[in-house]
C-alpha positions in Angstrom: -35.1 -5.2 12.3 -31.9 -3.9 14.7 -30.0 -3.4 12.0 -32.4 -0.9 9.7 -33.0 0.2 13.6 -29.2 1.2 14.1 -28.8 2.3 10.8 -31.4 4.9 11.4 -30.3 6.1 14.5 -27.0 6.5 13.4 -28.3 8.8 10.9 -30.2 10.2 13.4 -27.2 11.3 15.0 -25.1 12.3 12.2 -28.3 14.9 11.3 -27.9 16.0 15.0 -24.5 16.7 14.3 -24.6 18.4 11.2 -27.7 21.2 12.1 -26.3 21.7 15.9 -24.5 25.3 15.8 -23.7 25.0 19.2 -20.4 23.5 20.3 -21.3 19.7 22.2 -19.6 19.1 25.4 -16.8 16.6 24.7 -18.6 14.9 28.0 -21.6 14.8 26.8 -21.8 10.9 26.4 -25.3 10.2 25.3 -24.9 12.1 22.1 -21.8 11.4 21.2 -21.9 7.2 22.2 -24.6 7.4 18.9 -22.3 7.4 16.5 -20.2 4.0 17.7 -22.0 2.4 20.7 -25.3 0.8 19.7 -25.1 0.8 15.8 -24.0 -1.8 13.4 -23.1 -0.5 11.0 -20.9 -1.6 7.8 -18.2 0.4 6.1 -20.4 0.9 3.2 -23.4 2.1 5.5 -21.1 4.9 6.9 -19.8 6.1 3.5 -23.7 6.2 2.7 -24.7 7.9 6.1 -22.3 10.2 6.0 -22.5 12.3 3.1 -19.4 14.3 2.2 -21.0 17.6 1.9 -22.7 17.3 5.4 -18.9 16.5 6.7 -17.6 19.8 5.0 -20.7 21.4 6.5 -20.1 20.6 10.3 -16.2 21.8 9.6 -17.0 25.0 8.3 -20.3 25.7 10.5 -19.3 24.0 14.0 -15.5 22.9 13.7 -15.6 22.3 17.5 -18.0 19.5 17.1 -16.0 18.0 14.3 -13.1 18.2 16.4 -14.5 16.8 19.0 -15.6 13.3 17.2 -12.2 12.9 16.1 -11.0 12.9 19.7 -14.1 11.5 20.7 -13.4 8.3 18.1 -9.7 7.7 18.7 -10.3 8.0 21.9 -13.0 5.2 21.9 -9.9 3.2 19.4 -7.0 4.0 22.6 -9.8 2.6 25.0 -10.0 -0.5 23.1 -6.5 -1.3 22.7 -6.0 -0.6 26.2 -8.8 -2.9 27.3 -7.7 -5.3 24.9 -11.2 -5.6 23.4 -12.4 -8.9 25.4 -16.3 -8.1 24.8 -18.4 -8.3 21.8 -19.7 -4.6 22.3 -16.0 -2.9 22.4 -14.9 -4.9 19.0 -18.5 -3.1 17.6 -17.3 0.3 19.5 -13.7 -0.2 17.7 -14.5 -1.1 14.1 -17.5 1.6 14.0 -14.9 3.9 15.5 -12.1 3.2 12.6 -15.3 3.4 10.2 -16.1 6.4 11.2 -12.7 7.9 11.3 -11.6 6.3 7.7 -14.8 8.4 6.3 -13.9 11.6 7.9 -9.9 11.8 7.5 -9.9 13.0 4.4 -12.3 16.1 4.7 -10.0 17.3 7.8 -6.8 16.4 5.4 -8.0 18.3 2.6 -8.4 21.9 4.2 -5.3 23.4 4.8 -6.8 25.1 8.1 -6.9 21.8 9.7 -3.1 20.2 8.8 -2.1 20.6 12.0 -5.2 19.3 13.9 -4.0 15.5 14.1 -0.7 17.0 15.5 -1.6 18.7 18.6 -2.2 18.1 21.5 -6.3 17.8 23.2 -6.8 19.3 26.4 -7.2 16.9 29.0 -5.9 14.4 26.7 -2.2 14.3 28.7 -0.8 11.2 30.4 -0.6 13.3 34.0 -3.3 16.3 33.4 -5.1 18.9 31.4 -2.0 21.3 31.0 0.1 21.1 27.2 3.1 19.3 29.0 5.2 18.1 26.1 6.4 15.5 28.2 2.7 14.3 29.2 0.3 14.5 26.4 0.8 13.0 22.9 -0.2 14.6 19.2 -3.6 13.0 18.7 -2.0 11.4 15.5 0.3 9.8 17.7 -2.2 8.2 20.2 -4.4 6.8 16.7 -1.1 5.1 15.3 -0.2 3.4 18.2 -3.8 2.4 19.1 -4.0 0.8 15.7 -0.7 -1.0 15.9 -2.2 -2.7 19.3 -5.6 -3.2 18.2 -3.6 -5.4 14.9 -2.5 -7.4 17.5 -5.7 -7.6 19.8 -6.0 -11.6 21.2 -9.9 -12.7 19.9 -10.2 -10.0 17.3 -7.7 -9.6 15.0 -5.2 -12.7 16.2 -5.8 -16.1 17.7 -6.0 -16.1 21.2 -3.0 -18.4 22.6 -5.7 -19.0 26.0 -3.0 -20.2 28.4 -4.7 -17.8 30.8 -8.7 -17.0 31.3 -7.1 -13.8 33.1 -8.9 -10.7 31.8 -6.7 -8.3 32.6 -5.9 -4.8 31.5 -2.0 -5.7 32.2 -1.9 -8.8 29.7 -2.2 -6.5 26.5 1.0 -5.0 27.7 2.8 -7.7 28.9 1.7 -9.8 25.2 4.5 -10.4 23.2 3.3 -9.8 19.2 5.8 -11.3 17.8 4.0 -14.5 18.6 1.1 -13.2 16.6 2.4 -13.0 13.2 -0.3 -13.6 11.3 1.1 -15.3 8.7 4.3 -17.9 8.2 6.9 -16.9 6.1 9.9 -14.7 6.9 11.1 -15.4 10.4 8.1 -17.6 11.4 7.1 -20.5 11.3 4.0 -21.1 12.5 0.8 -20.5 10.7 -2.2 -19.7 12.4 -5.8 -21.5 11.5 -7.3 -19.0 8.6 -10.2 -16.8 10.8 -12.5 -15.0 8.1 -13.3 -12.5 11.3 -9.8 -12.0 12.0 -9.2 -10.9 8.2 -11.9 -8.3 8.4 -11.2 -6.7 11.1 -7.1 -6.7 10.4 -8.4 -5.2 7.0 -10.5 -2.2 8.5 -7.9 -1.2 10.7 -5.1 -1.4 7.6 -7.7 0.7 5.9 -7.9 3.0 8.5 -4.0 3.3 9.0 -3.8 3.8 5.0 -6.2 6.8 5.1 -3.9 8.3 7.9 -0.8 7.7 5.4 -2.6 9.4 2.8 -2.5 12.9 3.9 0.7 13.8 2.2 -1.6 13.2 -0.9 -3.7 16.6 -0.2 -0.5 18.8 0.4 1.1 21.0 -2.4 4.1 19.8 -3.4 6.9 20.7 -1.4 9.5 22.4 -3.0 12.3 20.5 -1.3 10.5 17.7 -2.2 12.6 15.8 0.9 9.9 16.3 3.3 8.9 12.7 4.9 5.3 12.5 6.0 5.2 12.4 9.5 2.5 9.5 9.8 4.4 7.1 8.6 7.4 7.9 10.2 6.2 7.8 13.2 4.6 4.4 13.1 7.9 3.0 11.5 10.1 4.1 14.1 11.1 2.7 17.5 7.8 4.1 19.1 5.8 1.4 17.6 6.3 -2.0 19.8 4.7 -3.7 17.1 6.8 -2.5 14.1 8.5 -6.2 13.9 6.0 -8.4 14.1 3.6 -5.9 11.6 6.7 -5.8 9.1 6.3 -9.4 9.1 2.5 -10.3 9.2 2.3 -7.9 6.2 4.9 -9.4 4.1 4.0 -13.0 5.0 0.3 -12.4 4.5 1.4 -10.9 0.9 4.0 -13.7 -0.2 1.8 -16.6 1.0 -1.3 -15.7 -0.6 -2.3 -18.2 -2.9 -5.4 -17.1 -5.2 -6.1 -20.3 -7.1 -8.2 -21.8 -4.8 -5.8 -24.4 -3.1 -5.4 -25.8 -6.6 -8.3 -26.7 -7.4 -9.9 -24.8 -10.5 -13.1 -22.8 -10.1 -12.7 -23.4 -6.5 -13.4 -19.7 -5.7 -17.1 -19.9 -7.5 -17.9 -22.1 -4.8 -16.0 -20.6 -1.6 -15.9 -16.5 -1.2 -12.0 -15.6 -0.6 -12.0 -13.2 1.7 -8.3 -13.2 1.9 -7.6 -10.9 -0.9 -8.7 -7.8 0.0 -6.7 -8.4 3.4 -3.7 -9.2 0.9 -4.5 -6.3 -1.1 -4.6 -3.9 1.9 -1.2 -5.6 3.2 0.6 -4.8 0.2 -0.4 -1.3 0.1 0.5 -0.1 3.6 3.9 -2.0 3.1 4.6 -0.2 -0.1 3.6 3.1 2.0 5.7 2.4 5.1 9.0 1.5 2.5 8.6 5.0 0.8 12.0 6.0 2.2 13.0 9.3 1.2 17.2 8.8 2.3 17.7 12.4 1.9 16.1 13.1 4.7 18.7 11.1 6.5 21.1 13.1 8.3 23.9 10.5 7.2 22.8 8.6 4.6 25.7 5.8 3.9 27.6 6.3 0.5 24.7 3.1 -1.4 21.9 5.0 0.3 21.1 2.5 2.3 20.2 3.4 5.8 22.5 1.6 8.3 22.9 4.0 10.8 21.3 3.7 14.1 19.7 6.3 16.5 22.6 6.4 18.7 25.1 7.7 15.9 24.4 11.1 15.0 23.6 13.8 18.9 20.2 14.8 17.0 19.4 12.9 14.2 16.1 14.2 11.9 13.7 11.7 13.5 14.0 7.9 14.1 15.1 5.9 11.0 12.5 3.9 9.3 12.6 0.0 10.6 10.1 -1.2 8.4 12.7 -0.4 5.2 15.6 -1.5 8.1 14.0 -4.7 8.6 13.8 -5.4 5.2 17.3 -4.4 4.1 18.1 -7.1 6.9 16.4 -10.4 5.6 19.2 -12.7 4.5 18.2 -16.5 4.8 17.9 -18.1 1.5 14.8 -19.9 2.4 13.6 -16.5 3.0 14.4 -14.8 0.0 13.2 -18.4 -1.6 9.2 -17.6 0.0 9.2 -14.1 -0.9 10.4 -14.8 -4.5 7.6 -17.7 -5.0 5.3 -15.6 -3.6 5.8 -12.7 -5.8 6.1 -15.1 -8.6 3.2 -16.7 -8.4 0.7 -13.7 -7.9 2.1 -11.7 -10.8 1.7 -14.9 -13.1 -1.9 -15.3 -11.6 -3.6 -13.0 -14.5 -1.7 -15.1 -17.1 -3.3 -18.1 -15.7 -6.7 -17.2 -16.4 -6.4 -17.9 -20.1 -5.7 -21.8 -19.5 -9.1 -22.8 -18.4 -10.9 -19.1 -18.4 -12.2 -17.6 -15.1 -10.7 -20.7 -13.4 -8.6 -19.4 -11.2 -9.3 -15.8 -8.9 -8.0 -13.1 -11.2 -6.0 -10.7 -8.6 -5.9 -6.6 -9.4 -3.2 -5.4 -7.5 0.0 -6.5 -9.8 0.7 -3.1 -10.0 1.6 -3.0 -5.8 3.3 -6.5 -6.3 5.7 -4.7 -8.4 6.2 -1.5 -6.7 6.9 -4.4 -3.5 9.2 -6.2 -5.7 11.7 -2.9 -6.6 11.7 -2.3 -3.0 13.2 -5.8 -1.9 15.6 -5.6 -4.9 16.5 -2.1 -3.9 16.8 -2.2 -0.3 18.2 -5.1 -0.2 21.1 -6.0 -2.8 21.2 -9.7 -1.1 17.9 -10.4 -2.4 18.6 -8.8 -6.2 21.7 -11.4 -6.0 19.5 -14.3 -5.3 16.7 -13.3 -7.7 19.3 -13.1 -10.3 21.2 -16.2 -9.9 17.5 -18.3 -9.3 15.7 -19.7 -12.6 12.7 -18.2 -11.2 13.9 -15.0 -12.2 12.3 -15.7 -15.0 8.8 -16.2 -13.8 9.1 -12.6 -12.9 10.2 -11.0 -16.3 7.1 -12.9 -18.4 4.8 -11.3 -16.2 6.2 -7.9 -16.6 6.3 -8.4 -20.8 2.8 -9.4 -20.1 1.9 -5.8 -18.2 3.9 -3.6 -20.3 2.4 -4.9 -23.4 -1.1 -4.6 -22.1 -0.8 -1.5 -20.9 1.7 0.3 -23.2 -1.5 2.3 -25.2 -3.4 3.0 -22.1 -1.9 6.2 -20.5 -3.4 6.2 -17.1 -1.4 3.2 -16.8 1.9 4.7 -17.3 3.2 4.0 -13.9 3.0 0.6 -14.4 5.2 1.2 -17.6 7.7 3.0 -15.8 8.2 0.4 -12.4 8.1 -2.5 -15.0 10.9 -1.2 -16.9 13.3 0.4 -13.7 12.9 -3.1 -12.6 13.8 -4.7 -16.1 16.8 -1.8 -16.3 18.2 -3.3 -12.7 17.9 -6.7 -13.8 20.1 -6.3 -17.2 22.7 -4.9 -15.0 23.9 -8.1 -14.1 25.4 -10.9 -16.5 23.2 -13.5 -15.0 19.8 -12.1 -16.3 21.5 -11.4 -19.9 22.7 -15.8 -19.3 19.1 -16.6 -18.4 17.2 -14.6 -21.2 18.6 -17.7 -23.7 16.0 -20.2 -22.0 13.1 -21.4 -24.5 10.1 -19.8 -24.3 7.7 -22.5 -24.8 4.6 -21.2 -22.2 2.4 -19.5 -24.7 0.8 -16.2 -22.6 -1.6 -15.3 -24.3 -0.6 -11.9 -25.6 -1.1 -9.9 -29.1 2.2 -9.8 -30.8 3.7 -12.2 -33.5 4.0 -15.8 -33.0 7.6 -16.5 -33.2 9.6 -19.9 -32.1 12.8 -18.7 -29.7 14.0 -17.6 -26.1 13.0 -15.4 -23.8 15.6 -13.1 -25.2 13.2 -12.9 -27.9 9.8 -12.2 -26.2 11.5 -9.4 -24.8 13.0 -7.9 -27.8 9.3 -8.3 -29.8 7.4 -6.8 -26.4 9.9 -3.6 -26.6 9.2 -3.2 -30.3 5.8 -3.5 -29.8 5.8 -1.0 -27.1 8.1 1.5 -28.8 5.8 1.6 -32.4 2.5 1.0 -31.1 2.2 3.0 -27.5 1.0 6.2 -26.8 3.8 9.6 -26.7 3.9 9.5 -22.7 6.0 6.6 -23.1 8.7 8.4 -25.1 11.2 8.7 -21.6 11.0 5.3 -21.6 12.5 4.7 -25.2 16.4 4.9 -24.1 15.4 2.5 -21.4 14.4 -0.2 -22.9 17.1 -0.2 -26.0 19.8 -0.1 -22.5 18.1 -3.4 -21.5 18.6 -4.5 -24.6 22.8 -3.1 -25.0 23.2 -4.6 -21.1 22.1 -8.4 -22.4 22.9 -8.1 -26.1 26.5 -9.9 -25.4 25.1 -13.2 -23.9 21.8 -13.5 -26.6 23.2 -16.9 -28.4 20.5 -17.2 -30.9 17.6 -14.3 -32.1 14.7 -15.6 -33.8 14.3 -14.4 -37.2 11.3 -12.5 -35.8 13.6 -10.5 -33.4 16.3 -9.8 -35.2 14.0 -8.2 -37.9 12.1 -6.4 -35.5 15.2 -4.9 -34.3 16.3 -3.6 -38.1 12.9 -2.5 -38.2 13.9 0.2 -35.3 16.8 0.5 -36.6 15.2 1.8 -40.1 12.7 3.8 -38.4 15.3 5.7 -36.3 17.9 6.4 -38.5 15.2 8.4 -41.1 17.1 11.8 -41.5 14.0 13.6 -40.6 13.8 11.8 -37.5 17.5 12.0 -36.6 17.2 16.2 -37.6 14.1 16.5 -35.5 15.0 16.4 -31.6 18.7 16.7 -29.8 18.8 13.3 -28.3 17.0 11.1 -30.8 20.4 9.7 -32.8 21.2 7.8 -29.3 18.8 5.6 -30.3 20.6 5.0 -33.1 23.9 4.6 -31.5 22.4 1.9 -28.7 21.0 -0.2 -32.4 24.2 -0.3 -33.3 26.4 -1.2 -30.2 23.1 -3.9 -29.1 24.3 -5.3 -33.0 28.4 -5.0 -32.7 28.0 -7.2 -29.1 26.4 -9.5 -30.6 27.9 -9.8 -33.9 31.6 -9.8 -31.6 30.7 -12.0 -29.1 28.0 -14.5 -30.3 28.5 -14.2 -34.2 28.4 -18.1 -34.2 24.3 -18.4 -33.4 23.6 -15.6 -34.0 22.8 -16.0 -38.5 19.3 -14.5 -38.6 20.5 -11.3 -37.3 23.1 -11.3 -39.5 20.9 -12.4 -42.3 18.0 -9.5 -41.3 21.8 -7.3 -41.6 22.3 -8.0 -44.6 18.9 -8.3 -46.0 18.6 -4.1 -45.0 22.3 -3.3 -45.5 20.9 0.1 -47.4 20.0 1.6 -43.5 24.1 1.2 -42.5 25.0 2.9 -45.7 22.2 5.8 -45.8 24.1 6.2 -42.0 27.1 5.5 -43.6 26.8 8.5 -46.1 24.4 10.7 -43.6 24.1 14.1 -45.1 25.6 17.0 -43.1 25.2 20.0 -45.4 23.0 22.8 -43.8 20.6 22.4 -47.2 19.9 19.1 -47.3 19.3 19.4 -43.2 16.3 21.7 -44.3 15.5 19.8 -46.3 14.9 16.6 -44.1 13.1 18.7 -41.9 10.7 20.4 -44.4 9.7 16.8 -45.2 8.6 15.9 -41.6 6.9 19.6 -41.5 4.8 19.2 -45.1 3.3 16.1 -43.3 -0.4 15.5 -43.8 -2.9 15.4 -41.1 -3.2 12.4 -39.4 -5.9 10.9 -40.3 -6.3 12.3 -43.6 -3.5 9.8 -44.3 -5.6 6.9 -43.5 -9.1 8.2 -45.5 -8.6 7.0 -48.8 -7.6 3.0 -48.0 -9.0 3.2 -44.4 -10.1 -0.8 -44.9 -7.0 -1.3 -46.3 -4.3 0.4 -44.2 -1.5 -1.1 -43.3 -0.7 -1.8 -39.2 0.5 1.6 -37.9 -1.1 4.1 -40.2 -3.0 5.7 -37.4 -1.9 7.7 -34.3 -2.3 6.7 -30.6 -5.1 7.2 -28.8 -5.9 8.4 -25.5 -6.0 6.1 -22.4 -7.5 3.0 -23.8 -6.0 0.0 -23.8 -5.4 -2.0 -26.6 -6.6 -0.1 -29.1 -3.2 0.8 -30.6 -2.2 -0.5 -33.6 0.5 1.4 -34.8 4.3 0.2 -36.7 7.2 2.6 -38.1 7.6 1.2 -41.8 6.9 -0.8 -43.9 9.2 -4.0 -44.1 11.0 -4.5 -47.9 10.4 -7.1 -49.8 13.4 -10.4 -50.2 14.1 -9.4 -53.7 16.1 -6.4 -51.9 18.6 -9.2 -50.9 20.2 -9.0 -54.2 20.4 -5.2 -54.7 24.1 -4.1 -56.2 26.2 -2.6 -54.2 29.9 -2.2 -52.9 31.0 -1.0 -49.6 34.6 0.4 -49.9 37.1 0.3 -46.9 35.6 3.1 -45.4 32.7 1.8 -44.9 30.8 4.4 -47.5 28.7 3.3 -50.4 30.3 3.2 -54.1 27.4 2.5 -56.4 24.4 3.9 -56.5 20.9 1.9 -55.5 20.0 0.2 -58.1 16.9 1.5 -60.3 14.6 -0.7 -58.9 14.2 1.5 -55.6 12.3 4.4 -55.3 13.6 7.0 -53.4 12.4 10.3 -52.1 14.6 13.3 -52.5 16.9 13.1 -50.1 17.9 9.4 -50.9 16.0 7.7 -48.4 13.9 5.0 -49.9 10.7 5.7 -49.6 9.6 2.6 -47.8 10.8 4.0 -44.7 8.5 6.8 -44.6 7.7 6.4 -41.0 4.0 6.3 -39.9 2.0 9.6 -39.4 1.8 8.7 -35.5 5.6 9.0 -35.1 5.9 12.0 -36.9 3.2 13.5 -34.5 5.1 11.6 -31.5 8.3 12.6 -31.9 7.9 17.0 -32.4 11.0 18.3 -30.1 9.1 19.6 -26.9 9.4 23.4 -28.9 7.3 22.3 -31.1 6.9 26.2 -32.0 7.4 27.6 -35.5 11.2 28.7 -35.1 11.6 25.7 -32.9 14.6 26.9 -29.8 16.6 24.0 -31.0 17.9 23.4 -34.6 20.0 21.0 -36.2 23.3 22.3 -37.1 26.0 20.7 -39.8 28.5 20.6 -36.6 25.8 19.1 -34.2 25.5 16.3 -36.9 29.4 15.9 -37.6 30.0 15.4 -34.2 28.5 12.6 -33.7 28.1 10.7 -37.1 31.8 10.5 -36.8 31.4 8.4 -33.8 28.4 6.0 -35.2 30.1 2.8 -34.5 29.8 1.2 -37.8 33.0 -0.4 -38.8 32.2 -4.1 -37.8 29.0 -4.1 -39.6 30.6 -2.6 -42.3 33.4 -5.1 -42.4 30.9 -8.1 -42.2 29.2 -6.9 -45.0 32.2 -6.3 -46.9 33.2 -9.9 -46.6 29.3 -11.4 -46.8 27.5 -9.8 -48.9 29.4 -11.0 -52.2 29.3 -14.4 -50.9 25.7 -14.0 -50.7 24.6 -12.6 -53.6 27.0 -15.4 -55.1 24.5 -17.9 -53.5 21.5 -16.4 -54.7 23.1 -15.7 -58.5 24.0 -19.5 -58.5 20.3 -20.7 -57.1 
């Protein structure tokens, strides 16, 4: 068979490679036209042929040689996009060549002898001749970018050939004008070419290839100034690239028109293979690369951060700006902002789809890109955050995210999911319209472990944030202010909580106003004071819809009073404390009624999703409703509890001992013995004093009497 034939010489070759000592004559054509000119390989048969440990081999034994099939390869890669790749041999010479290269990047990438390698000049190599004229010979990372950016845009191999000439010349590939190759329709075209399963693979190896050449700043150290850009990618995104424009917009057209549900019809893709995705996947990635715009790098950054300057402002600016995040900043058409929003939309949604008809439709992986993609356009360009926000298909983007956070919130490699789905949420709550939107029926049913509850999507969110917040693992903790400020930014315009939510938001409340937990780090009570403000807006401004909250208030009115009347003596401080230190173990807690135990006795556990069941307290039973009590006009508590409650030392009823997981959650980062920081009776006074709890305090006054009057008359 040719290809076991190929296959073989090619390892042939690579051996040769690997056990010569000597240095191989970069001329030397026969043995180095092995590797790319006969073989047929696939990407998968080079990664198996080419072992890394023979790679590392030929770079510490014989660097020359591994040197020289670098230049060797992109040179093969600058002949083809020169050529403009008209026979069926040079496409085989180009995608072996990228093959090839993708394998071997990131052993040259990974020894810090070879960083600079890519970025000088090869003998020889020059435009006019053999001597290192800066003005004549390019980096050899320069001559592979732009060789890929033409190759993307090669007539008959990775775009349709417009054939209004049979002219096979060298001068056409030039003269070709890309940006009547978009691949894709969409932003700023609107043409779409005839889907070519050939063209797809090929545009996919080359992305692949271009993404390995991004990926070097991932074997640096950190840099201390932390502003250094990576040089790959800005050179390809600046004004040296012809092709930046028209790549821009293939990439984010191929992305936002993808459709993975089989045209509609379900099951479709059991019967035809898509071979669009990965191509999609690819296209998302190297966008989201190319966008990573460090604007402190900038010279002049403008006072939003936004890069509007041009080249021809500044005598020597730091490097060419970035066009790709230019061009994108400078989409305005609402049909445009329309497509990309649909598109983005209606991928994110895809996994929620599946649970209609199971494994109907193509489940897509890369939500994780699509959201990453997403921040971008909202954060490069405020035109399109403006239209998101005022569309009703802003929507279709916030159940998706619920959906992700909640899935993910116990598995902790997934945390950077958590974190880009709530900086997107945060951004959104910023602006009235989201906070208008949120009061919208929630009537699709996504299939998703948390309570059933009949309400808005004002209430999916609130039960999604308390389910992340008592039942997700401690790297989330950062996150905690976060989402109770998306909950503050939209509490004024909520005109109706579910009973559900408003009980899950006591439920916080309860759990973070324990004293222990209040005592135990420096920043913990503002979780408190956002509670309290997210239930004074809406209490002030939508008090009229609004009963179950107030009902869930005054069902747990002991909480505002135990806040109320917060202990500030230095003794009973200790004391607090001393209760969170005498904890048991963790899971002794749990050995006795292990069958039994209530949701949330048990910590979280590492990294796997969805095994997390964890909740602060346990929730009070109705008969509290009636418990005896006056508030005075200060807000404080005048009777005692009644009898009926037990309560632990410090006053606290014991039902809100919080769950074991918490207490092992929430140690203040010196979690030593002495501990650096300790509570002091000022550090308290200073800001109970400003817990904002007169208008609960007043709507008790008034309600709870009436109440109770209710309930004594039933």
């Amino acid at each position: 068979m040719g290809s076991a034939d190929s296959k073989l010489n090619f390892r042939k070759a690579v051996i040769q490679l690997t056990t010569k000592t000597q240095p191989v004559e970069a001329t030397d054509d026969a043995f180095w036209d092995q590797f790319w000119a006969d073989t047929a390989t696939s990407v998968q048969d080079v990664f198996a042929l080419v072992p890394a440990a023979e790679i590392r081999a030929v770079r510490e034994e014989s660097p020359s040689n591994l040197a020289t099939l670098c230049y060797k390869a992109v040179e093969k890669l600058v002949q083809g996009a020169e050529s403009g790749c008209h026979s069926e041999k040079e496409k085989q010479i180009v995608l072996n060549c990228s093959r090839l290269l993708t394998r071997v990047l990131p052993y040259i990438f990974e020894d810090p002898d070879w960083r600079g390698f890519f970025w000088s000049t090869v003998p020889g190599a020059g435009r006019g001749g053999g001597e290192d004229d800066d003005e004549n010979a390019r980096p050899l990372a320069e001559s592979l970018l732009l060789a890929i950016a033409d190759l993307l845009f090669c007539p008959d191999f990775t775009v349709q050939s417009h054939r209004r000439s049979t002219v096979d010349s060298a001068e056409d590939v030039h003269s070709l004008d890309s940006c009547e190759y978009i691949w894709e329709a969409g932003v700023g075209f609107a043409h779409s070419p005839q889907p070519n399963y050939i063209h797809d693979m090929n545009r996919m190896e080359l992305l692949k290839l271009l993404l390995t050449c991004f990926s070097e700043a991932m074997y640096l150290p950190p840099a201390p100034d932390s502003g250094s850009t990576n040089p790959w990618v800005q050179f390809f995104c600046s004004t040296e690239n012809r092709h930046a424009l028209p790549l821009f917009t293939s990439l984010l057209n191929t992305v936002c028109a993808y459709d993975p549900v089989g045209y509609g019809i379900p099951y479709n893709h059991l019967l035809f293979s898509d071979y669009r995705e990965p191509l999609v996947e690819e296209a998302a990635q190297v966008l989201i690369v190319t966008l990573d715009h460090d604007s402190a790098t900038s010279t002049s950054p403008t006072v939003d951060g936004t890069t509007t300057g041009t080249a021809m402002d500044d005598a020597d600016p730091p490097g060419p700006e970035n066009l790709f995040v230019n061009y994108l900043s400078r989409i305005h058409r609402e049909e445009d902002f329309q497509f990309v929003l649909k598109g983005i939309a209606r991928l994110l949604s895809n996994p929620l789809l599946q649970t209609y008809l199971p494994n109907s439709t193509k489940k897509i992986q890369f939500h994780q890109e699509l959201l990453v993609l997403f921040w971008k356009l909202c954060d490069f360009n405020k035109k399109f955050l403006f239209f998101v926000l005022k569309s009703s298909d802003v929507l279709d983007i916030l159940v998706p995210i619920l959906y992700f956070l909640n899935d993910a919130r116990a598995d902790q490699s997934r945390v950077g999911l958590m974190h880009i789905g709530v900086f997107i949420l945060l951004l959104l709550s910023g602006e009235r319209n989201f906070g208008v939107r949120l009061n919208k029926p929630y009537s699709v049913r996504v299939p998703m472990d948390i309570p059933v509850f009949t309400g808005t999507h004002a209430d999916l969110l609130i039960v999604v944030f308390h389910k992340i917040i008592t039942s997700g693992h401690q790297r989330l903790q950062p996150l905690f202010d976060c989402l109770l400020t998306i909950v503050v930014n939209v509490s004024p315009y909520l005109k109706s909580l579910s009973m559900v939510a408003a009980n899950k938001l006591l439920h916080l409340l309860e759990a973070f106003s324990t004293t222990w937990f209040l005592f135990s780090a420096a920043q913990n009570h503002h979780l408190v004071f956002f509670l309290l403000e997210v239930f004074n807006n809406i209490i002030q401004y939508q008090f009229d819809g609004n009963s179950n909250l107030v009902y869930a208030i005054i069902r747990k009115r002991s909480v505002f009073h135990q806040l109320a009347n917060l202990p500030t003596d230095p003794p009973a401080i200790h004391k607090a404390l001393q209760r969170r230190r005498r904890a048991p173990e963790p899971l002794s807690r749990t050995g006795s009624q292990e069958g039994a135990s209530m949701e949330g006795s048990r910590p979280a556990a590492p990294a796997e999703p969805g095994t997390l069941k964890t909740s602060l307290v346990a929730t009070p039973g109705i008969d509290k409703l009636t418990e005896k009590s006056q508030v005075s006009e200060d807000g404080t508590l005048r009777s005692l509890e009644s009898a009926s409650q037990p309560s632990s030392a410090d006053g606290s009823p014991a039902a809100e001992e919080p769950s074991q997981a918490w207490r092992e959650q929430r140690r203040p980062s010196s979690s030593s013995a002495s501990g650096q920081w300790s509570p002091t009776s000022e550090w308290v006074l200073s800001w109970k004093s400003k817990l904002p709890l007169q208008t609960i305090m007043r709507l008790l006054q008034v309600l709870v009497p009436q109440v109770e009057k209710i309930c004594i008359d039933k």
